[in-house]
Backbone bond lengths (Angstrom), bond angles and torsions (degrees), N, CA, C in turn:
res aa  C-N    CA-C-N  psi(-1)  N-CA   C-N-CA  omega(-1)  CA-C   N-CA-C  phi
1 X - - - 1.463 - - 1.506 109.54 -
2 X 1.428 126.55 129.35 0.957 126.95 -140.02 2.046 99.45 -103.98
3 X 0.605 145.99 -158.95 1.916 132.51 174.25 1.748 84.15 -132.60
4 X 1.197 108.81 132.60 1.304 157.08 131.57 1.000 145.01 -53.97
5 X 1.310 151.44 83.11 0.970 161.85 -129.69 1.733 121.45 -128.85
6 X 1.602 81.31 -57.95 1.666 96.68 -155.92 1.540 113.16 -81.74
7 X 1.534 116.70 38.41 1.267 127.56 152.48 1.919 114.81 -70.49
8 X 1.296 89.14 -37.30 1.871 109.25 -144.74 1.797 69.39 -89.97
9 X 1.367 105.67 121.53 1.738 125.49 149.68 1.562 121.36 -32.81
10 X 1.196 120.43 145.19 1.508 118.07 -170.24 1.713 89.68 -103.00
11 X 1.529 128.50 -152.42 0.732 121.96 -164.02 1.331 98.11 -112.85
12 X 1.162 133.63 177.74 2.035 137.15 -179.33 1.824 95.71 -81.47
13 X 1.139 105.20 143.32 1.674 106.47 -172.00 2.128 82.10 -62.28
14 X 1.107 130.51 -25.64 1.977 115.13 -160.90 1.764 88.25 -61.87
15 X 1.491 121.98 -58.61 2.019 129.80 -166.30 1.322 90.71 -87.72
16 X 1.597 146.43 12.01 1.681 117.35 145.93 1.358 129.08 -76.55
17 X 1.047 100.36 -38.69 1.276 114.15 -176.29 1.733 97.44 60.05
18 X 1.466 115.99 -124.98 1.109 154.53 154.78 1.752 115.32 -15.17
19 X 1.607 108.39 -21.95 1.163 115.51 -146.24 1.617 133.30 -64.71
20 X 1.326 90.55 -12.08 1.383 112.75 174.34 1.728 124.13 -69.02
21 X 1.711 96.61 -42.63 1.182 96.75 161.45 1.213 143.80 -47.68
22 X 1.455 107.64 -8.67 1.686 114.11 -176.12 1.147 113.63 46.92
23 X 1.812 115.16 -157.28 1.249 106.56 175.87 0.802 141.58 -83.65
24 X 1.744 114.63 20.35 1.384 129.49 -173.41 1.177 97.70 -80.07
25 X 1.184 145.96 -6.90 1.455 132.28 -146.23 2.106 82.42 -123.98
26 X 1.315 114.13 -29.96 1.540 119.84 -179.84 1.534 114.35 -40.06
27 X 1.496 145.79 116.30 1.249 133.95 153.12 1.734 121.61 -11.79
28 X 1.027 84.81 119.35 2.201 78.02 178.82 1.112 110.37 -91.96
29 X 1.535 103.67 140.07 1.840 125.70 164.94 1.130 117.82 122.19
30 X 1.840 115.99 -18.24 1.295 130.86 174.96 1.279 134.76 -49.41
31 X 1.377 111.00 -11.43 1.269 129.38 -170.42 1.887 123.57 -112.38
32 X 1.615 75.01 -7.85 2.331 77.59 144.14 0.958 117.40 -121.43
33 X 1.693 128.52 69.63 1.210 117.96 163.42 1.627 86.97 -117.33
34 X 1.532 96.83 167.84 1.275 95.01 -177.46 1.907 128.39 89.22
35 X 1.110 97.96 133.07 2.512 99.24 -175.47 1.216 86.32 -130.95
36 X 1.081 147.15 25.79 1.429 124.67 171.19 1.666 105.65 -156.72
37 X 1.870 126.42 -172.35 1.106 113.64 161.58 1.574 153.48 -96.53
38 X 1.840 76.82 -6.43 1.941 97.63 154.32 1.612 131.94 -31.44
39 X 1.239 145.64 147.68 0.875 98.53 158.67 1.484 119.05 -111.72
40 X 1.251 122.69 179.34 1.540 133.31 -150.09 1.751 99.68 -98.50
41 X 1.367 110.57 168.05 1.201 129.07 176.37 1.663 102.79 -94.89
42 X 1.499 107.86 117.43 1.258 134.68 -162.25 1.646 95.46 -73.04
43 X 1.243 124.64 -38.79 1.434 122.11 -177.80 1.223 107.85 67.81
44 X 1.488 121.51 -154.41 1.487 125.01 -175.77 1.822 114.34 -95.57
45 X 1.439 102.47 38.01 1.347 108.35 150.86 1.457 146.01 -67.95
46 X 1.049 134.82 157.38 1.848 127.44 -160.86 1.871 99.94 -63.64
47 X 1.468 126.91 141.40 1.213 116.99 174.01 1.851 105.28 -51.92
48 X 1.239 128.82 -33.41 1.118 139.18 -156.55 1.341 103.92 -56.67
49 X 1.559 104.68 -48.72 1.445 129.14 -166.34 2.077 93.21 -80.25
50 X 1.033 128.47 -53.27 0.812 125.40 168.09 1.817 141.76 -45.89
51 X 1.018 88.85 -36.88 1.838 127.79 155.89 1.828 87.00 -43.99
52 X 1.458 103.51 -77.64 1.293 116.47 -141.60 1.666 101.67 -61.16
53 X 1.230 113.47 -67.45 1.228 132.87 144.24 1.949 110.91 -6.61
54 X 0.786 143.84 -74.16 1.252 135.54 -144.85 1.908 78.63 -95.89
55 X 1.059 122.58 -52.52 2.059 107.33 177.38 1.144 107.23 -46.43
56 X 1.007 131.35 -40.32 1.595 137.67 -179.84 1.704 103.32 -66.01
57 X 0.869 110.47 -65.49 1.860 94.32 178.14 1.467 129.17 -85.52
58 X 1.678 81.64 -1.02 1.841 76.94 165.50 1.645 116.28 -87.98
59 X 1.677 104.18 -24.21 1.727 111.23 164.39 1.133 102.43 -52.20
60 X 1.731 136.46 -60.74 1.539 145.97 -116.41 1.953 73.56 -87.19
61 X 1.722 134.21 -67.80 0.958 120.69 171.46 1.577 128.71 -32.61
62 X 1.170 114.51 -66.08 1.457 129.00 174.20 1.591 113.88 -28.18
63 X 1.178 121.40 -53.71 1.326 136.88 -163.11 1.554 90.85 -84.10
64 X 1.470 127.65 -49.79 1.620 105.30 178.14 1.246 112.36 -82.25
65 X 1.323 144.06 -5.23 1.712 132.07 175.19 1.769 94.31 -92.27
66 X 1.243 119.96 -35.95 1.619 113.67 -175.61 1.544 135.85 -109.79
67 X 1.613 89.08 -11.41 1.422 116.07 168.73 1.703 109.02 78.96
68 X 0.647 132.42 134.88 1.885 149.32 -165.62 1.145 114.18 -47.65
69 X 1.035 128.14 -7.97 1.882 142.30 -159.46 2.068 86.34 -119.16
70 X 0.777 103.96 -59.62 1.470 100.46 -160.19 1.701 107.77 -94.75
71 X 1.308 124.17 5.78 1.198 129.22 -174.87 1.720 89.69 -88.79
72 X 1.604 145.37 127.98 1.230 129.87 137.68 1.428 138.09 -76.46
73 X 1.335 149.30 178.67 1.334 131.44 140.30 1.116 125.55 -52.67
74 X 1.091 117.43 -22.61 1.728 109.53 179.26 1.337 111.08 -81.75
75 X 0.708 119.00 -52.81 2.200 135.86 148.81 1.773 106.72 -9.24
76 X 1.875 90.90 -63.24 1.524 86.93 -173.65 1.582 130.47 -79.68
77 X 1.820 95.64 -13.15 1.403 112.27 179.10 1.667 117.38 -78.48
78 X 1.139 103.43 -4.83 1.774 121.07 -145.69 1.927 65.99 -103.32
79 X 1.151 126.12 -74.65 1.383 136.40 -126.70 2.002 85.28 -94.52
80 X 1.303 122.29 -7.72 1.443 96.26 166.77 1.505 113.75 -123.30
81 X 1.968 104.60 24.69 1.442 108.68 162.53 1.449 117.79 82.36
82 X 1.572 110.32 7.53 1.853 124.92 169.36 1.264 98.68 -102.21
83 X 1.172 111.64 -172.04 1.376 143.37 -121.40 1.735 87.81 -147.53
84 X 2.035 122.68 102.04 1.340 113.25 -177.09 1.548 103.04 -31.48
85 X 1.683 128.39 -55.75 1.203 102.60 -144.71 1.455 103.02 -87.99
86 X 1.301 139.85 8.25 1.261 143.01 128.62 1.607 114.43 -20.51
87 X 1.161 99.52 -76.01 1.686 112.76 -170.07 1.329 102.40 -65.89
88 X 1.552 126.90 3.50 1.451 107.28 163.98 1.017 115.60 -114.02
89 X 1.148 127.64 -28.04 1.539 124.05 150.91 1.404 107.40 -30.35
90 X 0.974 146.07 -83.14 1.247 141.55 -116.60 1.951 87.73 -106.70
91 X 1.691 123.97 -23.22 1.119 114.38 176.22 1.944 106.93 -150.34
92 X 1.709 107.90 110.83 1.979 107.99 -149.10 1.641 90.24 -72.98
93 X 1.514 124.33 13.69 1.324 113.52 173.09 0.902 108.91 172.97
94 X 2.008 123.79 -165.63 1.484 120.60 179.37 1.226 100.02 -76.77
95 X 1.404 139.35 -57.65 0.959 137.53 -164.79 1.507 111.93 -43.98
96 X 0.999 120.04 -24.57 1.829 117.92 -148.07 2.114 84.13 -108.15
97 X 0.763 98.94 9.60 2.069 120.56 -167.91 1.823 89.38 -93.32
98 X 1.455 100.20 -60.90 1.589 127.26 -179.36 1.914 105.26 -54.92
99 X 1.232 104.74 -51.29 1.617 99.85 169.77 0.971 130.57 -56.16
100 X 1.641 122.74 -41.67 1.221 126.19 148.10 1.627 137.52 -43.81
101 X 1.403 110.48 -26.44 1.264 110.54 -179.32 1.366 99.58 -71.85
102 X 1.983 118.49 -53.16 1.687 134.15 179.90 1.712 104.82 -33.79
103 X 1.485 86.71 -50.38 1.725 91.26 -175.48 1.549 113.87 -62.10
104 X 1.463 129.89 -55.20 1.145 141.66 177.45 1.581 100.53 -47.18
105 X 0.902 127.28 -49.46 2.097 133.75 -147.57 1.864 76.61 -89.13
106 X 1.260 125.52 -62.10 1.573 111.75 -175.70 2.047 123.39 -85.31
107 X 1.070 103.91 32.84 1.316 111.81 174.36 2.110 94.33 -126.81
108 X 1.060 111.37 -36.51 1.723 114.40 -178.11 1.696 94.26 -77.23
109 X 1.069 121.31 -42.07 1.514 115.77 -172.82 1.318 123.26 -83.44
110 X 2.008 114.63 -3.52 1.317 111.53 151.57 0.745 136.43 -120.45
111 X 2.079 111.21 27.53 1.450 119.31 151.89 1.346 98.56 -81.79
112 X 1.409 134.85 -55.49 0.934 140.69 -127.86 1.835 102.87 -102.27
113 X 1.270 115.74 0.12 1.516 120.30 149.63 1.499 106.88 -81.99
114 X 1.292 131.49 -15.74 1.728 113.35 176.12 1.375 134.14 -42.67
115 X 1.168 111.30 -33.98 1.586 129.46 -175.34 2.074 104.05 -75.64
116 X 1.156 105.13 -39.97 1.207 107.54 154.54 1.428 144.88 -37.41
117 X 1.247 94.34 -84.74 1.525 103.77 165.66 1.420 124.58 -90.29
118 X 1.215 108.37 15.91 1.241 108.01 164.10 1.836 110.79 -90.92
119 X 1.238 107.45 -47.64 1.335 111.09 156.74 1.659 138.94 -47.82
120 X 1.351 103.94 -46.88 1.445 112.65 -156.49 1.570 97.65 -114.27
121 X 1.797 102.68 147.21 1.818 109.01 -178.36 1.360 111.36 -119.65
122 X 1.362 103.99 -17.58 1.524 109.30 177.16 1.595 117.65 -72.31
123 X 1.158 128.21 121.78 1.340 144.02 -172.48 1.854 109.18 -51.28
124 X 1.281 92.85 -19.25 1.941 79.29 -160.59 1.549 84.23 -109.91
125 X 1.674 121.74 0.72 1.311 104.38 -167.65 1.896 91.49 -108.47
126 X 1.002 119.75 -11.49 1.394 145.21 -156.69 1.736 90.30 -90.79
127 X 1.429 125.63 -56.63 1.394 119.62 -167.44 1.564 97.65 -95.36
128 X 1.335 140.90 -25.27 1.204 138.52 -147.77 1.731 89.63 -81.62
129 X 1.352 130.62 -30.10 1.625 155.98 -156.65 1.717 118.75 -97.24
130 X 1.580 88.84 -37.78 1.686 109.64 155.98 1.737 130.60 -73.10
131 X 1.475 101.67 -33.32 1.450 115.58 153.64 1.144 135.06 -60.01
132 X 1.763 102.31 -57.61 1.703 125.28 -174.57 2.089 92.00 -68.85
133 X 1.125 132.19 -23.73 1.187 121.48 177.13 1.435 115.87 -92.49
134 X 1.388 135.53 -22.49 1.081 139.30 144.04 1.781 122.49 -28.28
135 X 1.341 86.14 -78.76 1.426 108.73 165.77 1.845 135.25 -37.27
136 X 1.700 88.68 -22.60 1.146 88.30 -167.14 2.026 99.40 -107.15
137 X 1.570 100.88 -20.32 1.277 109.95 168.78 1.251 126.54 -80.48
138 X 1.679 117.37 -2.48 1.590 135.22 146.19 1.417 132.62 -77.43
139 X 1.559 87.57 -0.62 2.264 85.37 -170.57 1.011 92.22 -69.88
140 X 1.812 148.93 -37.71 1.504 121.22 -168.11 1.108 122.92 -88.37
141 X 1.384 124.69 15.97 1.511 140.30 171.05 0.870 131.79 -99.89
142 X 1.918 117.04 -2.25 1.234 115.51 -143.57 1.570 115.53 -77.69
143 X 1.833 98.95 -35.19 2.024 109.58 -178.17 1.535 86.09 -69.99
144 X 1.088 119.42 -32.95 1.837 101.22 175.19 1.491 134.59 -54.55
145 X 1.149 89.41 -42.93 1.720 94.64 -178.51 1.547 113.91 -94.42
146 X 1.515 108.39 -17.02 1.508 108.64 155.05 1.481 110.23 -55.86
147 X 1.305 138.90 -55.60 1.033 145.40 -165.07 1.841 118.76 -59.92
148 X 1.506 103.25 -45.19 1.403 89.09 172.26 1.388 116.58 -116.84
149 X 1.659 104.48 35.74 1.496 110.65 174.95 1.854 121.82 -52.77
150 X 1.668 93.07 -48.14 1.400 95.97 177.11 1.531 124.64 -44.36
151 X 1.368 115.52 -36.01 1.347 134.20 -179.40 1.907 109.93 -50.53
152 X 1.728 78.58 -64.87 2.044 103.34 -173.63 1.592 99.68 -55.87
153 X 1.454 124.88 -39.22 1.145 123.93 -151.50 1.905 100.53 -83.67
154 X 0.901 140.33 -11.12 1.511 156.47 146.67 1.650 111.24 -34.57
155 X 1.292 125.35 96.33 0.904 102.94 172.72 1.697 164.97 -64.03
156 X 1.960 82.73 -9.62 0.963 95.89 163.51 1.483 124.16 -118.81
157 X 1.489 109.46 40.86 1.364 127.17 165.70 1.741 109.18 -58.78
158 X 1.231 120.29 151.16 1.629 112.24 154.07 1.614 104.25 -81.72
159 X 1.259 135.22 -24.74 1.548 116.37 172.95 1.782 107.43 -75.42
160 X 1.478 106.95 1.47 1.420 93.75 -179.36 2.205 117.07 -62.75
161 X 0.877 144.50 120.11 1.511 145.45 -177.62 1.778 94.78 -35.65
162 X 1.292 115.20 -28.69 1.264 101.75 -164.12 1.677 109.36 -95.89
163 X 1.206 118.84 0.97 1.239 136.42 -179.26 1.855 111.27 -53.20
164 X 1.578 94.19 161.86 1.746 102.79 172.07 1.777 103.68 -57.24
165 X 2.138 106.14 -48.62 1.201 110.80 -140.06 1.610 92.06 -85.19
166 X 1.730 115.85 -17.71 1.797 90.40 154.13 1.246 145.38 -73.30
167 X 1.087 128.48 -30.84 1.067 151.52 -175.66 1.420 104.70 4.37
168 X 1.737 116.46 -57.09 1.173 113.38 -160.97 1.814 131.90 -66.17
169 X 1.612 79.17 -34.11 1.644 108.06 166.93 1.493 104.72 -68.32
170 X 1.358 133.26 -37.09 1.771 136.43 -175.75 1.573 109.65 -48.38
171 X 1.658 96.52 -67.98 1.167 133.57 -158.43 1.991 86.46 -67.28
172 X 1.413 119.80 -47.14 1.177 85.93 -163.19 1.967 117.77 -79.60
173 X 1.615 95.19 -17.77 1.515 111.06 152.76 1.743 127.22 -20.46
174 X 1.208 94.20 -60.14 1.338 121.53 -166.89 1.655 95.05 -70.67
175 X 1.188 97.96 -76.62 1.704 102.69 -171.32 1.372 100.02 -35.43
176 X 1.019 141.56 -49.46 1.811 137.90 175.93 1.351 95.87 -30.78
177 X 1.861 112.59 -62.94 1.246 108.18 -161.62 1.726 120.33 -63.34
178 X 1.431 110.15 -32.45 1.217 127.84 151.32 1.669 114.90 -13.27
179 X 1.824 98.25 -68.85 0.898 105.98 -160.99 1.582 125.65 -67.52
180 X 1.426 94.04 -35.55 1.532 112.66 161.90 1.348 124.06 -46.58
181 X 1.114 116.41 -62.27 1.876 118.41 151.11 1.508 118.24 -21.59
182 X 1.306 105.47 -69.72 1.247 97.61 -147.31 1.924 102.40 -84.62
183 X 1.332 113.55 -7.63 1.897 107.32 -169.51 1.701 77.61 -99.91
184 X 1.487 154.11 28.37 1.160 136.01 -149.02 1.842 78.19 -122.96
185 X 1.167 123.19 139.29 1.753 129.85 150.31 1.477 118.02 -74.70
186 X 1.322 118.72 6.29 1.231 116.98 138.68 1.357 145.58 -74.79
187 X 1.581 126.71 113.46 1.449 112.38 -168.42 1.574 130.79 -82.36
188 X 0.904 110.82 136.61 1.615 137.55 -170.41 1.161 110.11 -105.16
189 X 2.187 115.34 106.60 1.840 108.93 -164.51 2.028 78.16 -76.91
190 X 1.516 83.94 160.24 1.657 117.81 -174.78 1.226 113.28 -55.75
191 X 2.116 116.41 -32.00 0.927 91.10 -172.15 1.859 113.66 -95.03
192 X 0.953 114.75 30.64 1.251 131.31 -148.42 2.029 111.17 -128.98
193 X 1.507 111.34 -6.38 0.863 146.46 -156.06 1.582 111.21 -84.59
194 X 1.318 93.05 -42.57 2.205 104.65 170.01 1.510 111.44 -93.55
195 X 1.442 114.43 -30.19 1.603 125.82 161.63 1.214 131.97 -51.54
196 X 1.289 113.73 -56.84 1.497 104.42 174.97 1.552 135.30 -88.09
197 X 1.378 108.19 -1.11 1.772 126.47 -174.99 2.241 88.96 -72.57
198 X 1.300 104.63 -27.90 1.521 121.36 -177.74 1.386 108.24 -85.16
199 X 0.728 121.47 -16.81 1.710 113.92 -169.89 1.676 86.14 -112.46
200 X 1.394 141.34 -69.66 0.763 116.62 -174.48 1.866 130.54 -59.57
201 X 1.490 105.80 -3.45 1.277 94.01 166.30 1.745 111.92 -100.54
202 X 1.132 112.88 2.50 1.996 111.93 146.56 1.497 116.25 -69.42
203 X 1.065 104.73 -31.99 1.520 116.52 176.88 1.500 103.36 -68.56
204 X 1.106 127.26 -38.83 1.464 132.75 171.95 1.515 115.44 -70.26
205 X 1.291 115.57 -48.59 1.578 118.86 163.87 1.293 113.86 -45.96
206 X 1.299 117.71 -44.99 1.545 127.53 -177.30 1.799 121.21 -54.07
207 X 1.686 93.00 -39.27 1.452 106.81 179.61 1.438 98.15 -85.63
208 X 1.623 144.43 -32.52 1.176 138.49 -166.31 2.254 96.49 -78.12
209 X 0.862 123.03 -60.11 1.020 126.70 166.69 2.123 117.15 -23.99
210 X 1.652 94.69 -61.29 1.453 91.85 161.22 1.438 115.21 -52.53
211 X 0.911 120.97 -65.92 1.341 147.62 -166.82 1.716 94.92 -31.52
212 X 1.253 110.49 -58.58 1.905 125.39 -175.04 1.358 96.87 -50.57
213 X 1.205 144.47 -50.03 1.054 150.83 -167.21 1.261 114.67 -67.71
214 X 1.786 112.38 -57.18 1.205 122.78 -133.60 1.934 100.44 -71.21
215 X 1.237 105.70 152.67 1.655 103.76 -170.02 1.316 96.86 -149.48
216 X 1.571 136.49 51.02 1.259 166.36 108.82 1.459 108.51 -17.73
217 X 1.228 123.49 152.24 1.664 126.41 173.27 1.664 97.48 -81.66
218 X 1.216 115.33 112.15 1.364 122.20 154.91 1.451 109.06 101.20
219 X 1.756 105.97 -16.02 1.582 118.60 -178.79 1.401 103.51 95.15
220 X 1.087 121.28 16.50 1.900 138.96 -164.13 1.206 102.15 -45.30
221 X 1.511 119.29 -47.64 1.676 134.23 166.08 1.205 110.29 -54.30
222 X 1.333 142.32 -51.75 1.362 127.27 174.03 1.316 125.59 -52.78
223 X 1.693 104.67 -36.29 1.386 114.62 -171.49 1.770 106.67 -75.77
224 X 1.335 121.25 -9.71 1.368 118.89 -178.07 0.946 94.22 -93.52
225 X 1.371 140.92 -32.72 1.465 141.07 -155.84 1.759 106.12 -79.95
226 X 1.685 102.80 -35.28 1.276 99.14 -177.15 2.058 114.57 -79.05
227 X 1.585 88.83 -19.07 1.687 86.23 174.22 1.730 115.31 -71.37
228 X 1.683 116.42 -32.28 1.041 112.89 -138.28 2.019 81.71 -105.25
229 X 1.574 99.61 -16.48 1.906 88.50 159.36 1.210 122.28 -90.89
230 X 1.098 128.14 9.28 1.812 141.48 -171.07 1.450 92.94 -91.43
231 X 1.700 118.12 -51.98 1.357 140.27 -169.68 1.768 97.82 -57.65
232 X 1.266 98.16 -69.47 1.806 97.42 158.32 1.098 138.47 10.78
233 X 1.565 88.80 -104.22 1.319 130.91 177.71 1.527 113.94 -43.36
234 X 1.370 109.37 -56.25 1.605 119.11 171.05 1.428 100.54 -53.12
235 X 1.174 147.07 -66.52 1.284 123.25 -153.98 1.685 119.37 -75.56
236 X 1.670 97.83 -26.91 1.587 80.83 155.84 1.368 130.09 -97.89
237 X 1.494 118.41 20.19 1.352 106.80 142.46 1.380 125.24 -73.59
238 X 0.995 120.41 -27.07 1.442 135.06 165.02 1.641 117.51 -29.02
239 X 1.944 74.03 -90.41 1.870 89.65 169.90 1.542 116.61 -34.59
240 X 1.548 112.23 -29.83 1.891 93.97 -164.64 1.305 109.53 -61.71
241 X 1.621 116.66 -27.82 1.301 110.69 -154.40 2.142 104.69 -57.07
242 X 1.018 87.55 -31.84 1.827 97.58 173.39 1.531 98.30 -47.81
243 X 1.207 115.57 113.49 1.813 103.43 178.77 1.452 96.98 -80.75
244 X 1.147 139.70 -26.28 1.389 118.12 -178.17 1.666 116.77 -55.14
245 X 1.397 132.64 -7.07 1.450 167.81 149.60 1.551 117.51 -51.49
246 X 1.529 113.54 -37.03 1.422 102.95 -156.35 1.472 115.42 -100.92
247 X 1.720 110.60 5.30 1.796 129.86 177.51 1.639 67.48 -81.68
248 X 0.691 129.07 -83.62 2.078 125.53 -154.11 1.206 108.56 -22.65
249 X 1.866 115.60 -60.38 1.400 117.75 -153.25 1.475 91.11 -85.83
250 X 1.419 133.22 -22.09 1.650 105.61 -179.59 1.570 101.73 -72.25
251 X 1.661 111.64 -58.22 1.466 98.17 -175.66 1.699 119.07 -44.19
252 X 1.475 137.68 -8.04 1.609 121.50 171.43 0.999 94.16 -70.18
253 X 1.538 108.56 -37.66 1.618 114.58 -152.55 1.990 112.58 -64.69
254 X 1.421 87.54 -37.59 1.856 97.43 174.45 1.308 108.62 -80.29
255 X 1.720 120.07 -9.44 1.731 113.04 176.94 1.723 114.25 -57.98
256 X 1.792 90.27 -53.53 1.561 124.15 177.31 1.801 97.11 -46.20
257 X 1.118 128.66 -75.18 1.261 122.49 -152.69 1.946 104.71 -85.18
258 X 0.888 121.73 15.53 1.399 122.08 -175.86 1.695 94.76 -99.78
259 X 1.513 124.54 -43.53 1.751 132.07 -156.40 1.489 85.04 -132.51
260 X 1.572 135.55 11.62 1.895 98.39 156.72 1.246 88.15 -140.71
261 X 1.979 102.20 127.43 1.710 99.01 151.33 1.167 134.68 -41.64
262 X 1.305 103.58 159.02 1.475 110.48 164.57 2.136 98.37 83.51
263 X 0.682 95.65 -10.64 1.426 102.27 177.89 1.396 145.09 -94.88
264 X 1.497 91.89 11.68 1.814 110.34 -145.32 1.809 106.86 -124.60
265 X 1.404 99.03 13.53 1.832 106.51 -172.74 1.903 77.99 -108.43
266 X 0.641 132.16 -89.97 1.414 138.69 -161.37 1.636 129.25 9.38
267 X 1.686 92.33 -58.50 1.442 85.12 -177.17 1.535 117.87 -105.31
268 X 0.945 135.15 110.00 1.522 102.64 -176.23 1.584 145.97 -54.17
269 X 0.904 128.57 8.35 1.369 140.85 154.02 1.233 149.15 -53.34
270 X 2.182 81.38 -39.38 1.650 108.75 170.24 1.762 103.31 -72.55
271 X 1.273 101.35 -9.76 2.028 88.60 165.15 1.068 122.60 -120.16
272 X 1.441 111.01 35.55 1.780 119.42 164.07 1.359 91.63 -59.09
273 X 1.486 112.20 152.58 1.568 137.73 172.29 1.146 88.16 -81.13
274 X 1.225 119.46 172.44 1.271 145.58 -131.35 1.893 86.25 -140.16
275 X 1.524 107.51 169.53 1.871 111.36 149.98 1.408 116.16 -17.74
276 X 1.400 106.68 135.26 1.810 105.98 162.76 1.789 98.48 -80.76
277 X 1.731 95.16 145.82 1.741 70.49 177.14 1.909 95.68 -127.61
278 X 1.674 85.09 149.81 1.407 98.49 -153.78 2.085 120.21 -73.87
């Protein structure tokens, strides 16, 4: 099911001003402050950024007391005291509301993996810690992102993870996984090195997906799920080093980028040309 929008009125060109710009035109970075759906003390940040900041958690509320379908912009502009064409400037819709959250959840989860890998060298103890902190920087989202899962889960949604308009939140996903690789004393052959930081963050989608569902006391099931795929994951990083192993892991790896956007810059192979044609 694809998200819908263009019922809900845009703003009168007199309160857009700007409005077209979407959130491209928004101050960047504003959108990882904050682990929960309160909102935070802006401190000596730009009003601009602050602006941006308080629409953003007055949506992130909005969407869990009214749920994502029935929340409008005018709703959310009304309830954080701007001006609709305010709130489009700084965000060209709900969806682009939703990027901000992606952005926020992956800018808190790669400060807040430091203590991790700064500590730990072992690979299965290194990703199992990158999960369990994920996980734990999602518990106040969780009736939230249940709620407009149906939307994200579309593949050709823009809240879909695999989308153009995530990218930024993906990419910085990944680099975690990156990062895990490379501070890990486990070895990783070279050519295998841009491949798997990607697969294991599908592997992470996989557990976030449970996770939407899961209705466990505390999410207790997710949290085993993320130890006992960390456990995984490590051993077939392991196995690759066997090159008779590593035709396998590119071909998953070319399954992934052949049938999901957003997936298809990564390796270079997936843009070998094709037949000359005669």
């Amino acid at each position: 099911m694809s998200v819908n929008v263009s019922s809900e009125p845009g703003p009168s060109p007199k309160e857009s001003g700007s409005a077209s710009r979407g959130s491209a035109s928004a101050p960047k970075g504003s959108a990882s402050g904050g682990s929960g759906p309160a909102p935070k003390d802006s401190g000596s940040a730009p009003k601009s950024e602050q602006t941006r900041t308080l629409i953003l958690e007055t949506a992130m509320r909005l969407f869990q007391e009214r749920g994502y379908d029935k929340t409008t912009m005018r709703v959310i502009a009304k309830e954080a005291g701007v001006s609709v064409g305010n709130a489009y400037y700084y965000f060209a819709g709900k969806e682009h509301l939703i990027q901000g959250f992606y952005d926020r959840i992956a800018a808190e989860h790669q400060a807040a993996v430091r203590p991790v890998l700064d500590r730990e060298t072992d690979l299965e103890a290194r990703l199992a810690g990158v999960l369990r902190v994920w996980l734990d920087i999602a518990t106040p989202y969780h009736e939230f992102a249940s709620q407009f899962f149906k939307n994200a889960a579309d593949p050709d949604s823009p809240l879909s993870p695999f989308s153009v308009e995530s990218t930024p939140a993906r990419e910085a996903a990944i680099d975690v996984h990156r990062e895990v690789l490379s501070g890990a004393k486990t070895k990783v052959p070279e050519e295998l090195r841009d491949i798997l930081p990607e697969m294991m963050w599908l592997s992470q989608m996989g557990l976030v997906l449970y996770w939407v569902f899961d209705r466990s006391p505390g999410r207790e099931r997710s949290f085993r799920l993320a130890a006992r795929g960390a456990k995984l994951t490590t051993r077939g990083v392991q196995l690759a080093r066997f090159r008779v192993l590593r035709p396998l892991v590119r071909e998953v790896h070319e399954l992934f980028t052949d049938f999901l956007p957003g997936m298809t810059n990564a390796d270079p192979s997936a843009a070998e040309p094709g037949p000359t044609k005669r």
